[in-house]
N, C-alpha and C positions, 0 to 999 in steps of 0.2 A: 272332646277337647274344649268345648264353648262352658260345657259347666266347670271341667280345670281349671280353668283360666280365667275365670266369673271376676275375681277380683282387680283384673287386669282392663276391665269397662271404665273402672274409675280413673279419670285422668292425673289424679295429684298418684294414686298410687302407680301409677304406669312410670312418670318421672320418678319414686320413689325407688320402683325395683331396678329399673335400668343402670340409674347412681350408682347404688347400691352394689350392685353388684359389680360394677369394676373399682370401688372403692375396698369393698372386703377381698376381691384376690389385691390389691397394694399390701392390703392391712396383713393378708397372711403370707405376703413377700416378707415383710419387711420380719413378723416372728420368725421367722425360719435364717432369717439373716443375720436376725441379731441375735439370737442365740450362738450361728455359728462364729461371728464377729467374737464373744466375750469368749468361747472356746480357743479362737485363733492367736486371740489376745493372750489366754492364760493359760493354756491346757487341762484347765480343772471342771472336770465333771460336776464337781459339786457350784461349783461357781455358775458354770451349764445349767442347772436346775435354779436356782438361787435366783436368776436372771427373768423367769417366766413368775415365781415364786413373785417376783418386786413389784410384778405391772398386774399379779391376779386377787392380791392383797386386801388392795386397797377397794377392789369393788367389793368385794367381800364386807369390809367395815362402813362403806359410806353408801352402799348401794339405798340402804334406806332413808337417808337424805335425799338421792339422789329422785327416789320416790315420792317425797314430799312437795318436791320442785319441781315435779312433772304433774301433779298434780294440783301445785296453786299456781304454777304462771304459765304463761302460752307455748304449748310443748313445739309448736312451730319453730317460736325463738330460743327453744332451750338450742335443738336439736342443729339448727345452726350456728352456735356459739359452742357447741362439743364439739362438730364439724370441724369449723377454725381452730379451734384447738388442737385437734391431734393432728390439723395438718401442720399447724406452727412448730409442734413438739417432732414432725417426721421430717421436717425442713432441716432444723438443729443438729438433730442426728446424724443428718444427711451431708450437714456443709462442714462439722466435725470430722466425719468420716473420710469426708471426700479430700479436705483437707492434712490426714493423718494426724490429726489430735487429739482425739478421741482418748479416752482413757475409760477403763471398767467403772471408776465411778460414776462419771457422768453417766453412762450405760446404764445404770440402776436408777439415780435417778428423775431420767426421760423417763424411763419402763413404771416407775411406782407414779410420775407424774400424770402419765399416760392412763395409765387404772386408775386416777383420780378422776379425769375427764370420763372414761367409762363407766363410771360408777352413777356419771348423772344421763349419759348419755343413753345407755342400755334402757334405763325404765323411761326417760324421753320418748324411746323411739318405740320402743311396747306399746306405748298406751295413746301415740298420735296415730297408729294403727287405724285407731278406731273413727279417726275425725276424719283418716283418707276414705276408707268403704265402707263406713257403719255397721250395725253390731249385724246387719244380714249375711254381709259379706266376710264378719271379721275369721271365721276360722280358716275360710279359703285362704284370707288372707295370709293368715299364721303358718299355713302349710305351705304356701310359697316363698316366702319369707323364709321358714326351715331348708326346704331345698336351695337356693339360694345361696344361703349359708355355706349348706356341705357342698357343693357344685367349688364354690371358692376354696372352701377348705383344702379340694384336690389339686385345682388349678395351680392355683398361689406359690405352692410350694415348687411344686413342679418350675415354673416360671423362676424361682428365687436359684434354683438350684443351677439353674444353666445361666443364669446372672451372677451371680457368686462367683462360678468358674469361668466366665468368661472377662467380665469386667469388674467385677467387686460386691462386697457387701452396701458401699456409697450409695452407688446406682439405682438399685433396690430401694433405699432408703426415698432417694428421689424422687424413685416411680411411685413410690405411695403416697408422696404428699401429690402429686402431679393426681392421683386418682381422685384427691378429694374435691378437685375441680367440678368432676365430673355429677359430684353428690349435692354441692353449694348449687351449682345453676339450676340443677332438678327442683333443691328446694325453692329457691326463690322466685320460679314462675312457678310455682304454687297456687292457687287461690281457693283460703282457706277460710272460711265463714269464723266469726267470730264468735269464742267459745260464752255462753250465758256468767255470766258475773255469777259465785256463792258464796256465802260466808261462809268462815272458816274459821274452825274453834284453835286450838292449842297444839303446833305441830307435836310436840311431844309427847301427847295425849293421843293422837291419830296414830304416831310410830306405836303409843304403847297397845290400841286397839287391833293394828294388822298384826302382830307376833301375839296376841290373844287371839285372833281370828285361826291364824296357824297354825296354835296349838291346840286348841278345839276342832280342826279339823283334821290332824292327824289323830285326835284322840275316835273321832268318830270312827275315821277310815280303816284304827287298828281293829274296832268292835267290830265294825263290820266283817273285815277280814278273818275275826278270829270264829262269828258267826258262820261263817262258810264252811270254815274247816270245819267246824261242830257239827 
C-alpha cells in the first residue's frame, strides 16, 4: 500500500487529490444533469447528443493552445483561474435553472463555454502534475489521478440521478459549483517553488513542432508494430 500511494507523501499533491475528487463527482453531476435537463426540455435525442457534442468541441480545437499556456506561464495560476471559471459558468447554470429560465440555448452555450475553460484547464493540470511530485513520483502519480477520475465517473452520476428525481436538475448544478470550493482552497495553500525562467521562441512554431513530434511517433509505433507482425 505505502508504494500505491507513494505519490500521496507529497503535500501540494495530497490537497491536489482530495479537491479533486469531490470536484470531479460535481463535475459528473452536473453532465448527467444536464443532458437530462436539454432532454426534459425538448424531447430530442439528437439535441441529447448535440449537448455533450457543444462542451467536448472546443477542447478538441483549443486544447493546443491551451498547451502553450501551460507551458509558458505559471501552471499554478493557470489551474486556478480554469477553477473559477467553471465554477462561475456552474453557478449560471445553476441560478438559471433554479430560477426556471433556462432555455436550450443558453445550455449550449455554458457547455461549448465550458470546453473552452477545459481546453486550458486539462493540459494545466497534466503537466503541474509534475511540479506536485516530480518526475519520480509522476506515474504513480498519473495512475492515481486515472483512478480518481473513474471512482467519480461512477459516483457522480449515481448522485445526479437521486438529485434529479428528488429535487431537480438546479441543485445539481449548485452542488458542482459548491465542489469547486473545495479544489480553490487545496490549491491556494499550495506552496509551490517557483518555476526557472526560459526563453521561448514562436508559439506557433512549438504548436507546429508537437504535431510533427506526433506524427513521427505514430509513424515509428506503426513500423514497429508492423515489425512484430513480420
Amino acid at each position: 500500500m505505502p508504494v500505491t500511494l507513494r505519490a500521496l507523501k507529497h503535500r501540494n499533491f495530497q490537497l491536489f487529490f482530495s479537491g479533486q475528487l469531490i470536484s470531479l463527482i460535481g463535475t459528473w453531476m452536473q453532465n448527467v444533469a444536464q443532458a437530462w435537463l436539454v432532454y426534459r426540455l425538448t424531447g430530442s435525442s439528437l439535441l441529447l447528443g448535440s449537448v455533450g457534442f457543444a462542451s467536448q468541441f472546443p477542447v478538441f480545437l483549443a486544447s493546443p493552445l491551451g498547451g502553450i499556456v501551460a507551458d509558458r506561464y505559471n501552471r499554478h495560476r493557470v489551474v486556478i483561474a480554469t477553477q473559477t471559471a467553471s465554477m462561475i459558468l456552474a453557478l449560471i447554470l445553476a441560478g438559471l435553472t433554479l430560477w426556471h429560465v433556462v432555455t436550450v440555448p443558453e445550455i449550449f452555450v455554458l457547455a461549448a463555454l465550458l470546453g473552452i475553460v477545459n481546453a486550458f484547464d486539462i493540459p494545466g493540470r497534466q503537466a503541474f502534475l509534475v511540479e506536485m511530485v516530480g518526475r519520480e513520483d509522476l506515474m504513480n502519480a498519473i495512475a492515481l489521478n486515472s483512478s480518481m477520475f473513474n471512482g467519480a465517473r461512477i459516483i457522480g452520476p449515481a448522485i445526479a440521478g437521486i438529485l434529479v428525481a428528488k429535487i431537480g436538475e438546479g441543485w445539481c448544478f449548485f452542488a458542482n459549483a459548491v465542489s469547486y470550493i473545495a479544489v480553490l482552497i487545496g490549491l491556494l495553500m499550495m506552496r509551490v517553488p517557483p518555476r526557472p525562467h526560459r526563453q521561448h521562441g514562436s508559439p506557433i512554431a512549438h504548436m507546429i513542432e508537437g504535431f510533427r513530434w506526433v506524427y513521427g511517433t505514430q509513424r515509428r509505433y506503426v513500423h514497429c508494430c508492423s515489425c512484430l507482425d513480420w
